[in-house]
N, CA, C and O of each residue as an XYZ file, in Angstrom:
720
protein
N    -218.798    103.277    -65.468
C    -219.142    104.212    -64.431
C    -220.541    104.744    -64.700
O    -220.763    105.543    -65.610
N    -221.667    104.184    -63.715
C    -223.055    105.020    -63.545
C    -223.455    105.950    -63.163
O    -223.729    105.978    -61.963
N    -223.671    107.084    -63.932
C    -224.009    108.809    -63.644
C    -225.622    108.718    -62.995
O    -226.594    108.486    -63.715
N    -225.721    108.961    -61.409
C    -226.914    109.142    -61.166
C    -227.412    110.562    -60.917
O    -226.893    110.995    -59.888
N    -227.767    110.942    -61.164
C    -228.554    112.624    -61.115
C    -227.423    113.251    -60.883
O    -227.403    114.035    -59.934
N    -226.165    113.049    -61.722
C    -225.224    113.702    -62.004
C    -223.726    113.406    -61.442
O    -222.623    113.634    -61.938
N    -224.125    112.798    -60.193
C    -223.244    112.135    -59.721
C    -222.706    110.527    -59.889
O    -223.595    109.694    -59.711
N    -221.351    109.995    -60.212
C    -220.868    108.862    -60.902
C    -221.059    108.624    -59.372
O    -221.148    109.527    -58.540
N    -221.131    106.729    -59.009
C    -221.555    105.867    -58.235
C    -219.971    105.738    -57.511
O    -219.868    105.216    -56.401
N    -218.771    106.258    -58.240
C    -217.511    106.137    -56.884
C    -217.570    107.175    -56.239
O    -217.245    107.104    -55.054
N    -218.030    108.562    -56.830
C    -218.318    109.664    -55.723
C    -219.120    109.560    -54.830
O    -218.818    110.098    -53.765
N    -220.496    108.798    -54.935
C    -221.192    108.374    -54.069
C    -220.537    107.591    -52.892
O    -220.436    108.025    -51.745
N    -220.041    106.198    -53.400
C    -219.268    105.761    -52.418
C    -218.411    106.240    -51.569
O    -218.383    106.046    -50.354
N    -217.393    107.151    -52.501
C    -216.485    107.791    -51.678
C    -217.038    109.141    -50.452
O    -216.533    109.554    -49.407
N    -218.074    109.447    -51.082
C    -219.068    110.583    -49.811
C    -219.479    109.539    -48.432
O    -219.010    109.763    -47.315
N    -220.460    108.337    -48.725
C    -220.362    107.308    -47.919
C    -219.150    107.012    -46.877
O    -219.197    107.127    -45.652
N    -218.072    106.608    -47.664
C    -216.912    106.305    -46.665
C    -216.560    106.959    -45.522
O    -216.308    106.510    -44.404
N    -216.581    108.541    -46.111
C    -215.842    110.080    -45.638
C    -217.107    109.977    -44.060
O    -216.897    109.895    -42.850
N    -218.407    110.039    -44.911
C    -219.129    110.105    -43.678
C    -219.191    108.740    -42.422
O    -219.323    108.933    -41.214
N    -219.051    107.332    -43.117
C    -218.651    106.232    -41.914
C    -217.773    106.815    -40.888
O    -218.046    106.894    -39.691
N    -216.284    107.368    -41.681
C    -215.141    107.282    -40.667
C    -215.683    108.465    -40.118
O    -215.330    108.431    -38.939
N    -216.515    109.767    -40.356
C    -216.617    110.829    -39.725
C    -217.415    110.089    -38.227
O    -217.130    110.330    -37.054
N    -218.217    109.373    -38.632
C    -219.253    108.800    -37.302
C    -218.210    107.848    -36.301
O    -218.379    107.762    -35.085
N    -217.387    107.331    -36.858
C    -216.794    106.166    -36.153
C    -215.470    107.383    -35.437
O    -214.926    107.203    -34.348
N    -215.267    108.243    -36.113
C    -214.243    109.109    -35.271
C    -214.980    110.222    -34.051
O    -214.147    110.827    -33.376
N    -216.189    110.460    -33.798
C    -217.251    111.056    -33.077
C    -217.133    109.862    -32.014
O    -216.395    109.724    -31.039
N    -217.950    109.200    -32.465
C    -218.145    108.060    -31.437
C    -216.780    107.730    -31.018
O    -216.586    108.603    -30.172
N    -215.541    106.916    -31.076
C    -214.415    107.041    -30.330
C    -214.127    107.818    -29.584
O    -213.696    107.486    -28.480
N    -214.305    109.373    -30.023
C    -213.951    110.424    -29.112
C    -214.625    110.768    -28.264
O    -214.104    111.194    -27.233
N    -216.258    110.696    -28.420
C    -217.041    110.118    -27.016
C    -216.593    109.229    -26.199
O    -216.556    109.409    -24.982
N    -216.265    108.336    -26.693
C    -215.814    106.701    -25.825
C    -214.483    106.771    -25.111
O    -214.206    105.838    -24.357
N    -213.744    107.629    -25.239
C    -212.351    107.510    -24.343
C    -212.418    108.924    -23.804
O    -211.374    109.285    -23.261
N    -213.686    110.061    -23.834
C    -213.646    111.535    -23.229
C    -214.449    110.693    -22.054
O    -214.145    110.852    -20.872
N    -215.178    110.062    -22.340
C    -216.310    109.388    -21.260
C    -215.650    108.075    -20.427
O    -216.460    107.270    -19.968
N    -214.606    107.896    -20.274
C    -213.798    106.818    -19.894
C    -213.708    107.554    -18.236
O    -213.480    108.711    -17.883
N    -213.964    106.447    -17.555
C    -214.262    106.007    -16.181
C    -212.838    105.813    -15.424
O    -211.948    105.179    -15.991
N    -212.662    106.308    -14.276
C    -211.612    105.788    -13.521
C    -211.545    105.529    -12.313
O    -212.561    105.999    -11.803
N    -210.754    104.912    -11.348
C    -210.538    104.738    -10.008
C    -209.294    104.349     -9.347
O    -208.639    103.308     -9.393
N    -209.100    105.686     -8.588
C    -208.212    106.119     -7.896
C    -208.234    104.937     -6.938
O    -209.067    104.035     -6.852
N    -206.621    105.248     -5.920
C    -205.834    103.916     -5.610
C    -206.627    104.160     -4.204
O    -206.259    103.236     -3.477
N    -207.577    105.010     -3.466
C    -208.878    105.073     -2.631
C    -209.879    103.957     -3.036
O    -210.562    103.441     -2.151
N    -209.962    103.689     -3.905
C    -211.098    102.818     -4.733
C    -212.590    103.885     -4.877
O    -213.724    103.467     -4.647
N    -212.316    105.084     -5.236
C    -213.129    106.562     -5.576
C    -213.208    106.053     -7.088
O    -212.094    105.958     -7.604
N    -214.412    105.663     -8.011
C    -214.562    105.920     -9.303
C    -215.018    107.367     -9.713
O    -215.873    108.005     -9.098
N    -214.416    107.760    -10.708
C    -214.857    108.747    -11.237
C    -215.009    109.220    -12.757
O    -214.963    108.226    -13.481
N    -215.161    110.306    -13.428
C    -215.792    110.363    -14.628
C    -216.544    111.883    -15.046
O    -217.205    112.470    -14.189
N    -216.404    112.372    -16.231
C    -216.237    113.404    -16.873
C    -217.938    113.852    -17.488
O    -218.250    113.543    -18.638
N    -218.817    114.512    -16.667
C    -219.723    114.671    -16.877
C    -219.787    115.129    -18.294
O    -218.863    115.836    -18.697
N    -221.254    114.660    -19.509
C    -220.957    114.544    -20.798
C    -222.510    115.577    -20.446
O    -223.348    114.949    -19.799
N    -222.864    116.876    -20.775
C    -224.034    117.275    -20.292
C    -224.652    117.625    -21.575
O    -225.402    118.598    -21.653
N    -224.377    116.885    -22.584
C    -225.363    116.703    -23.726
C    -225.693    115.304    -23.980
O    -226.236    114.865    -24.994
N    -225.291    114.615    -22.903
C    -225.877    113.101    -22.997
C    -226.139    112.410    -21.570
O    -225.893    113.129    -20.602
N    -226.467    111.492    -21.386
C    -226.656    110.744    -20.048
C    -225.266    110.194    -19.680
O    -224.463    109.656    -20.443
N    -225.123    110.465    -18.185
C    -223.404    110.033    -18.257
C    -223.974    109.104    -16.607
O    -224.620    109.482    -15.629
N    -223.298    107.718    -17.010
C    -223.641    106.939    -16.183
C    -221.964    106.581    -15.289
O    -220.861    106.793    -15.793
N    -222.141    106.178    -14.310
C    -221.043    105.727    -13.494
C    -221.274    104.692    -12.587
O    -222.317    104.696    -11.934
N    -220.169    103.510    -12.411
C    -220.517    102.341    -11.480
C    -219.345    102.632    -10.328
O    -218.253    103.192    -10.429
N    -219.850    102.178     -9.481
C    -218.709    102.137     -8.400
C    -218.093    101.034     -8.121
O    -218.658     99.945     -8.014
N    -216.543    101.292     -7.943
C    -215.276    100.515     -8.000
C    -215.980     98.895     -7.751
O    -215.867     97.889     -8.452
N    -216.904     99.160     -6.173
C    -217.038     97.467     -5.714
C    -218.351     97.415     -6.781
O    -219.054     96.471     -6.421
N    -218.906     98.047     -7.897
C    -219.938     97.421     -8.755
C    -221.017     97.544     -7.904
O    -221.963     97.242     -8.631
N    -221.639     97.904     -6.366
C    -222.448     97.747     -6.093
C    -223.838     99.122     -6.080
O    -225.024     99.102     -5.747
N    -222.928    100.182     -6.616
C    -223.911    101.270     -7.103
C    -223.683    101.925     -8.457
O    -222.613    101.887     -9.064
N    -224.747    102.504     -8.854
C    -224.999    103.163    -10.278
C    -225.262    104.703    -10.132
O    -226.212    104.763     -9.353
N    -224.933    105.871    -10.456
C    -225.075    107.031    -10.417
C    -225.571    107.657    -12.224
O    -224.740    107.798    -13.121
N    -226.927    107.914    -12.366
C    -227.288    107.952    -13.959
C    -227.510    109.570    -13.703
O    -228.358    110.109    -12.991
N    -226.549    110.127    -14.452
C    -226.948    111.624    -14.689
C    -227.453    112.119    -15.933
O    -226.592    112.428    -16.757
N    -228.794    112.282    -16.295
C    -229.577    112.810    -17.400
C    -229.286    113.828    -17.868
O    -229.266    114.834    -17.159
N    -228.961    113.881    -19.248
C    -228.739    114.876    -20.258
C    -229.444    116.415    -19.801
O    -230.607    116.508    -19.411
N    -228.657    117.388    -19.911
C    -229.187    118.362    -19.257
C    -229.828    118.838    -17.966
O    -230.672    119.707    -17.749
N    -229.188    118.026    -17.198
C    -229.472    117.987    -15.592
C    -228.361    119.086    -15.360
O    -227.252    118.553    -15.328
N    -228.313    120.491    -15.185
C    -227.560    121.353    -15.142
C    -227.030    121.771    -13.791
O    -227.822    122.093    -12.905
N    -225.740    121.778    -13.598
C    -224.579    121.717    -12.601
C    -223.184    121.826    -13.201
O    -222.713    121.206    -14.155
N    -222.523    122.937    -12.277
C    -221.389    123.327    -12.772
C    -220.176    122.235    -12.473
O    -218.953    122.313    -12.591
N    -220.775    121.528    -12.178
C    -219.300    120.612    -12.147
C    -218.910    119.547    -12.775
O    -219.930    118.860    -12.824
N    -217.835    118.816    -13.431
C    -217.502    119.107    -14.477
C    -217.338    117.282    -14.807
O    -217.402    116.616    -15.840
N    -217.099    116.934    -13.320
C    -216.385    115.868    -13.060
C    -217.714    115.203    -12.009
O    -218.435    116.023    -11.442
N    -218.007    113.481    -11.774
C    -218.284    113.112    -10.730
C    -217.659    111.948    -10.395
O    -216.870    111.290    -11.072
N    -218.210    111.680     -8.931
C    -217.631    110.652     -8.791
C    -218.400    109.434     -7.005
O    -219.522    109.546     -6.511
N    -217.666    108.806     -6.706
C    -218.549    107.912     -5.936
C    -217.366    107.005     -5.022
O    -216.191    107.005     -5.389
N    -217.656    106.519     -4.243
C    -216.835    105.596     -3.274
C    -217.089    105.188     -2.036
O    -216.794    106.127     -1.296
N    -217.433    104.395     -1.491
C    -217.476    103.243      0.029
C    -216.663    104.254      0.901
O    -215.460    104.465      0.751
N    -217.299    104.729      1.640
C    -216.765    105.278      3.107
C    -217.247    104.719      4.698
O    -218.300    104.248      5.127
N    -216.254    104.949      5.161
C    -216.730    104.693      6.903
C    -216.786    105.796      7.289
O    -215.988    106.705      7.059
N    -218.210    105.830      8.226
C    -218.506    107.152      8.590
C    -219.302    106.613      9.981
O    -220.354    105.979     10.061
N    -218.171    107.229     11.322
C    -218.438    106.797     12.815
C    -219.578    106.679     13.435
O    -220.031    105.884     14.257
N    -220.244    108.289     12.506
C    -221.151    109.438     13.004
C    -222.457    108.352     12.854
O    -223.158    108.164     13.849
N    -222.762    107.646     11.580
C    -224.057    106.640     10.971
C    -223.486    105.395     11.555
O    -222.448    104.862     11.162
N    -224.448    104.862     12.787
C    -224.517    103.573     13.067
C    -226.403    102.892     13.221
O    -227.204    102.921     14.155
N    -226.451    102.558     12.363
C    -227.738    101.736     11.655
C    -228.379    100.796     11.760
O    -228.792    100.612     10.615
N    -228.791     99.987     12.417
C    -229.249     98.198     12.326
C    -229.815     98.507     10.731
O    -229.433     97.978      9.687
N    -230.732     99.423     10.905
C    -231.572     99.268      9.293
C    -230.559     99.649      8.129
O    -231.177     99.873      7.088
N    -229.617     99.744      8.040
C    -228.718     99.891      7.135
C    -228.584     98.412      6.213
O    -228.248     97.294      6.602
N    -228.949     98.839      4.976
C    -228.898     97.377      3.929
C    -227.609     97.588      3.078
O    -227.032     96.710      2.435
N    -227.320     98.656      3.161
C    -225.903     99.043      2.120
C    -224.908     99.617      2.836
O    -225.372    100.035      3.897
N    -223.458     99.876      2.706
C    -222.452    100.283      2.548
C    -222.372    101.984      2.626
O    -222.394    102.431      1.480
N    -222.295    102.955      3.555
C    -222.176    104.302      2.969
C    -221.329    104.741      1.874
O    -220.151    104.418      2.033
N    -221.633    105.508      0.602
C    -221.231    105.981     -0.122
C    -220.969    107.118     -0.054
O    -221.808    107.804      0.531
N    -219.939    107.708     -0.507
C    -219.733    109.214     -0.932
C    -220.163    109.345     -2.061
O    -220.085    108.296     -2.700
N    -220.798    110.585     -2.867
C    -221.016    110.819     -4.000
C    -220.065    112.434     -4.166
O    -219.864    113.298     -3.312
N    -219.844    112.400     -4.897
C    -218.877    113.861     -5.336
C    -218.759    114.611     -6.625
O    -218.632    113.857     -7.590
N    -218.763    115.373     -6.793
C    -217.981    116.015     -5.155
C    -219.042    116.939     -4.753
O    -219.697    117.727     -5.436
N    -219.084    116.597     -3.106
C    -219.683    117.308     -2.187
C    -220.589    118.305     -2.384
O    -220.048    119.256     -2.949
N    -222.049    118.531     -2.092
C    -222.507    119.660     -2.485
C    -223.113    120.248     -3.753
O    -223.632    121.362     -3.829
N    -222.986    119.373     -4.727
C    -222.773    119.770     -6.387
C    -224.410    119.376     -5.998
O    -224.866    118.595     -5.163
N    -225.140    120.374     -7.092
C    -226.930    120.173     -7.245
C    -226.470    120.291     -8.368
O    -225.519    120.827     -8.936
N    -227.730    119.403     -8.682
C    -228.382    119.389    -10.364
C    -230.200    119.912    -10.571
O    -231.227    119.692     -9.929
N    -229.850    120.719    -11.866
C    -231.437    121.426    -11.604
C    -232.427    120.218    -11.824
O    -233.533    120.524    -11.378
N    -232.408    119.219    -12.247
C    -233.201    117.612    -12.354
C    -232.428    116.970    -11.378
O    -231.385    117.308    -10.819
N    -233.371    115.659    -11.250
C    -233.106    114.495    -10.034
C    -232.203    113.718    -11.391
O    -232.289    113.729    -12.619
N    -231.187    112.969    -10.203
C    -230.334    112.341    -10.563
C    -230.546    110.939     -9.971
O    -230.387    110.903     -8.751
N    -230.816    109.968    -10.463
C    -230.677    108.270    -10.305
C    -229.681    107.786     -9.618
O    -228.528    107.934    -10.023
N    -229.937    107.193     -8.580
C    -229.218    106.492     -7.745
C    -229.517    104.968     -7.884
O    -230.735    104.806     -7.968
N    -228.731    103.636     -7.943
C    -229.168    102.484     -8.103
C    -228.189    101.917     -6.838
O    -227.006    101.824     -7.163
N    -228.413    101.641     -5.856
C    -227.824    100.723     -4.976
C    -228.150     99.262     -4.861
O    -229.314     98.917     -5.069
N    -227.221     98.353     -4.545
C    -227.404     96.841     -4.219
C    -227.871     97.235     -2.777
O    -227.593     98.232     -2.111
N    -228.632     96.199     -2.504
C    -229.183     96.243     -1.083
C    -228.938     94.644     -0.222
O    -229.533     93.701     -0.743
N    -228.417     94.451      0.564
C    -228.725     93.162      1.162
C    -229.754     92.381      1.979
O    -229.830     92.470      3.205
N    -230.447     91.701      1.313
C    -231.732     91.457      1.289
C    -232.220     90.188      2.963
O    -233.190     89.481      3.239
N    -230.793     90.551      3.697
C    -231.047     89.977      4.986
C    -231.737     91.021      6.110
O    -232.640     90.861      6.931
N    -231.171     91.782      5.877
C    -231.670     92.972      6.173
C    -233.156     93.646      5.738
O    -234.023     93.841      6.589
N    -233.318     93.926      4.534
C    -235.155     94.488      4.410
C    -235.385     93.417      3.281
O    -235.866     93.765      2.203
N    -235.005     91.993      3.559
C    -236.277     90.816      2.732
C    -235.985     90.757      1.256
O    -235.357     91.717      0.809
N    -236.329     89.799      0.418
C    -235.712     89.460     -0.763
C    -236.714     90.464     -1.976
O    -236.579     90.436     -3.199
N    -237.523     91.150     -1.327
C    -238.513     92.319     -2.282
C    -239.173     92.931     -1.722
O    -240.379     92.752     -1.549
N    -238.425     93.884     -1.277
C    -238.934     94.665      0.147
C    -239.840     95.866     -0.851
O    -239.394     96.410     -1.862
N    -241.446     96.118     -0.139
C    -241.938     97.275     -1.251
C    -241.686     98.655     -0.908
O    -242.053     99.643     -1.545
N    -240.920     98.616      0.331
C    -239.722    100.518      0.343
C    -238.386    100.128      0.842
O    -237.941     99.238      1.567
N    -238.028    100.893      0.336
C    -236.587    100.660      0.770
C    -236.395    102.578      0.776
O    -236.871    103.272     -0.123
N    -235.779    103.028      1.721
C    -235.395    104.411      1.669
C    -233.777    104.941      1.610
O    -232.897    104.275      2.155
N    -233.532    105.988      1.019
C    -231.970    106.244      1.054
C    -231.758    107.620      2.088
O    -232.294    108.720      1.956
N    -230.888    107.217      3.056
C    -230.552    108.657      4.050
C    -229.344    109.163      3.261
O    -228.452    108.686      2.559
N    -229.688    110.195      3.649
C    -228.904    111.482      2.454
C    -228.505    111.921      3.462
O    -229.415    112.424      4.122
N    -227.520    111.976      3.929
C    -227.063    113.385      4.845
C    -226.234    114.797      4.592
O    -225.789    115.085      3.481
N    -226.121    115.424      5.460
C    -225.319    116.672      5.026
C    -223.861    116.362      5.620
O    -223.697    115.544      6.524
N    -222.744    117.143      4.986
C    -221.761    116.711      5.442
C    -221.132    116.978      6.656
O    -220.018    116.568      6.980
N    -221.923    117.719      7.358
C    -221.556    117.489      9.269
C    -222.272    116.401      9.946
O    -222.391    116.388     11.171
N    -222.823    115.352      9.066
C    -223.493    114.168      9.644
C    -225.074    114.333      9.962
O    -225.729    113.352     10.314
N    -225.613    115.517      9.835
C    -227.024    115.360      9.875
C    -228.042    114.934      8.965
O    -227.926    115.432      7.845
N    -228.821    114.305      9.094
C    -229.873    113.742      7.902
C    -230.354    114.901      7.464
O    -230.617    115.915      8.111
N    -230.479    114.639      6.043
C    -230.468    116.138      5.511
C    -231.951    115.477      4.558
O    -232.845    116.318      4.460
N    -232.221    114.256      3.962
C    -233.290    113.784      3.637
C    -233.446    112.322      3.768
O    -232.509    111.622      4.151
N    -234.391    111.929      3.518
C    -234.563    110.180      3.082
C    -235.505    110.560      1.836
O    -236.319    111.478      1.738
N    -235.146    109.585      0.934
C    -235.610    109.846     -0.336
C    -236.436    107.545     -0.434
O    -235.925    106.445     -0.222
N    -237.678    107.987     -0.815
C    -238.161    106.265     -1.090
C    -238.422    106.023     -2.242
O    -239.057    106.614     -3.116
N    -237.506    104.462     -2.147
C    -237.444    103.978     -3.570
C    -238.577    104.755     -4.717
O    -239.741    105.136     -4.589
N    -237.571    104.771     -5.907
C    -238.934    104.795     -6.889
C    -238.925    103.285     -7.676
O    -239.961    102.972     -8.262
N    -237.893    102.442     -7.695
C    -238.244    101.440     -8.239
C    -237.454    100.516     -7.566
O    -236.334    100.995     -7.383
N    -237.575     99.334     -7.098
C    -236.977     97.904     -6.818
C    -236.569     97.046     -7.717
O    -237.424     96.731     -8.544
N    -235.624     96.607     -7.812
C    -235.236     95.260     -9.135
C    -234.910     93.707     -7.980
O    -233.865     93.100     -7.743
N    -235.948     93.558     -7.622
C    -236.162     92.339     -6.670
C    -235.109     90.956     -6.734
O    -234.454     90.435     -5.832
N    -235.247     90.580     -8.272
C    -234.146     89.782     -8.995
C    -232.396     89.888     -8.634
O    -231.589     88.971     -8.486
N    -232.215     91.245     -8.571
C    -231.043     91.915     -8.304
C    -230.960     92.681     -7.232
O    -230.277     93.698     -7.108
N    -231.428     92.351     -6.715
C    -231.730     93.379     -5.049
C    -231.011     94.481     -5.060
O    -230.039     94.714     -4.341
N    -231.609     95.367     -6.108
C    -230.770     97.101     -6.416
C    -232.677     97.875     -6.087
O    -233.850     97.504     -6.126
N    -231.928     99.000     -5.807
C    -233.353     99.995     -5.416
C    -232.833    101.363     -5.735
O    -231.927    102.028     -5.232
N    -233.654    101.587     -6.700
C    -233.505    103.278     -7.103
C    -234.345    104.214     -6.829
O    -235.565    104.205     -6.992
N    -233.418    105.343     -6.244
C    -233.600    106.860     -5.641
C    -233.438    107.667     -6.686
O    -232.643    107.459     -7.602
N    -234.452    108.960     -6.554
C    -233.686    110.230     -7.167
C    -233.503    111.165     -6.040
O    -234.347    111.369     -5.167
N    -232.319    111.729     -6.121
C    -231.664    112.817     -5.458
C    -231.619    113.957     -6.445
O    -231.953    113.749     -7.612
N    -231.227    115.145     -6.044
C    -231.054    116.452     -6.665
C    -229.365    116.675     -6.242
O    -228.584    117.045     -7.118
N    -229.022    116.488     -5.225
C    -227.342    116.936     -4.595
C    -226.555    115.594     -4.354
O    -226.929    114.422     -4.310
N    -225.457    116.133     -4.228
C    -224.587    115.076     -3.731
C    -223.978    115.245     -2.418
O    -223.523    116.335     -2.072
N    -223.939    113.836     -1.398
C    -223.475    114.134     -0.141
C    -222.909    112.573      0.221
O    -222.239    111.936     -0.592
N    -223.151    112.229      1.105
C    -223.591    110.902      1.535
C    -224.160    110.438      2.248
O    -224.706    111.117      3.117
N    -224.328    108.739      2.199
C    -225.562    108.597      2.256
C    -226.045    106.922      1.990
O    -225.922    106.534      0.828
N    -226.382    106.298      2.629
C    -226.609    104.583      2.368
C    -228.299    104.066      1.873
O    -229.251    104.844      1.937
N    -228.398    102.870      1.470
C    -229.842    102.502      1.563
C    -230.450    101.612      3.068
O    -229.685    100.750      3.500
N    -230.935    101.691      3.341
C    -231.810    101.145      4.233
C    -233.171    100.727      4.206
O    -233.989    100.851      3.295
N    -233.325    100.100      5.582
C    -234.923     99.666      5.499
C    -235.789    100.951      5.927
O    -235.107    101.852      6.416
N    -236.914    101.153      5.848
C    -237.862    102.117      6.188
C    -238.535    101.459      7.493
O    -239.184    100.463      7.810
N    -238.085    102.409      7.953
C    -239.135    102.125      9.207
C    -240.193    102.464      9.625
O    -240.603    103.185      8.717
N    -241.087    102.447     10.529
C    -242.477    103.085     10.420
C    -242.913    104.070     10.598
O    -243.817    104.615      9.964
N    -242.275    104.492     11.583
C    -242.250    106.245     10.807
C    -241.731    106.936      9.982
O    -241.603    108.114     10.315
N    -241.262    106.569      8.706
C    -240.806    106.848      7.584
C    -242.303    106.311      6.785
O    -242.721    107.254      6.114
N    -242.841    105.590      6.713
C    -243.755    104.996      6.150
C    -244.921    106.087      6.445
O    -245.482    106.692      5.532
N    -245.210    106.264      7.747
C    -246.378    107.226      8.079
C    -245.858    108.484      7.367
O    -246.548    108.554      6.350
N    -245.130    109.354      7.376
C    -245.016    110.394      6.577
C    -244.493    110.574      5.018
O    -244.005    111.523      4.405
N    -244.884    108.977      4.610
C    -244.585    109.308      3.276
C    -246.209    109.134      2.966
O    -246.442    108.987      1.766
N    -247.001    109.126      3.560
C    -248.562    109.059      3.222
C    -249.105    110.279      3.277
O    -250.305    110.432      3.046
């Protein structure tokens, strides 16, 4: 047995061990508090982690919701899901309306939106793509334009501050003139 600055080399080890399983029992308990679900609606949802980035996909995989560490909002829980909504009828519509939830919830930072877009609709690398945000009596409440395109994957990301709903689309030209 080797005494290093006082300490024998199995106490060492054994401090080592204590601290592995301490990290590997942290991390697990992150990993199943942060566990994702979806209701028999096909609504994914998920347990906002607001000392870390808490990401969420939706049921059909075709959107991403990235909420940044300390983006402050009292709610506790989010969540996302494919709705039909009578009120939004679109030609320029490239996506699916989503709900984001629940309803109303702000965050004091912008929150990441990643939608698939169908690229028959605004072109296989369209350089705007815009997201209508509405309020929940159906009025456009904003359009927010891309901040980034993934052309490869025809996804286009928004930041929003609230949650409502809300689809991606093409920009049209007067959307274009007043974003100048």
């Amino acid at each position: 047995m080797q005494k290093r600055g006082g300490l024998s080399s199995e106490v060492l080890v054994y401090w080592l061990l204590i601290a592995i399983v301490g990290i590997v029992a942290v991390i697990g308990i992150n990993y199943i508090s942060s566990q994702k679900s979806a209701d028999k609606n096909g609504a994914a949802g998920t347990a906002l982690n607001k000392g870390a980035t808490t990401v969420l996909k939706s049921s059909d995989g075709s959107v991403l919701i990235i909420v940044p560490a300390g983006a402050a909002t009292s709610t506790k829980e989010i969540s996302i899901k494919s709705v039909e909504n009578p009120m939004i009828d679109s030609k320029n519509r490239a996506s699916e309306i989503y709900q984001f939830g629940p309803a109303g919830t702000t965050f004091s930072s912008p929150v990441e939106i990643r939608i698939k877009y169908d690229p028959k609709i605004v072109g296989d690398c369209p350089s705007l793509i815009n997201f209508y945000h509405y309020n929940e009596d159906g009025t456009l409440k904003e359009y927010a334009a891309s901040k980034n395109i993934y052309c490869s994957s025809h996804i286009a990301a928004f930041d929003i501050d609230s949650f409502s709903f809300g689809y991606a689309a093409r920009a049209d030209l007067r959307d274009e003139e007043n974003l100048s």
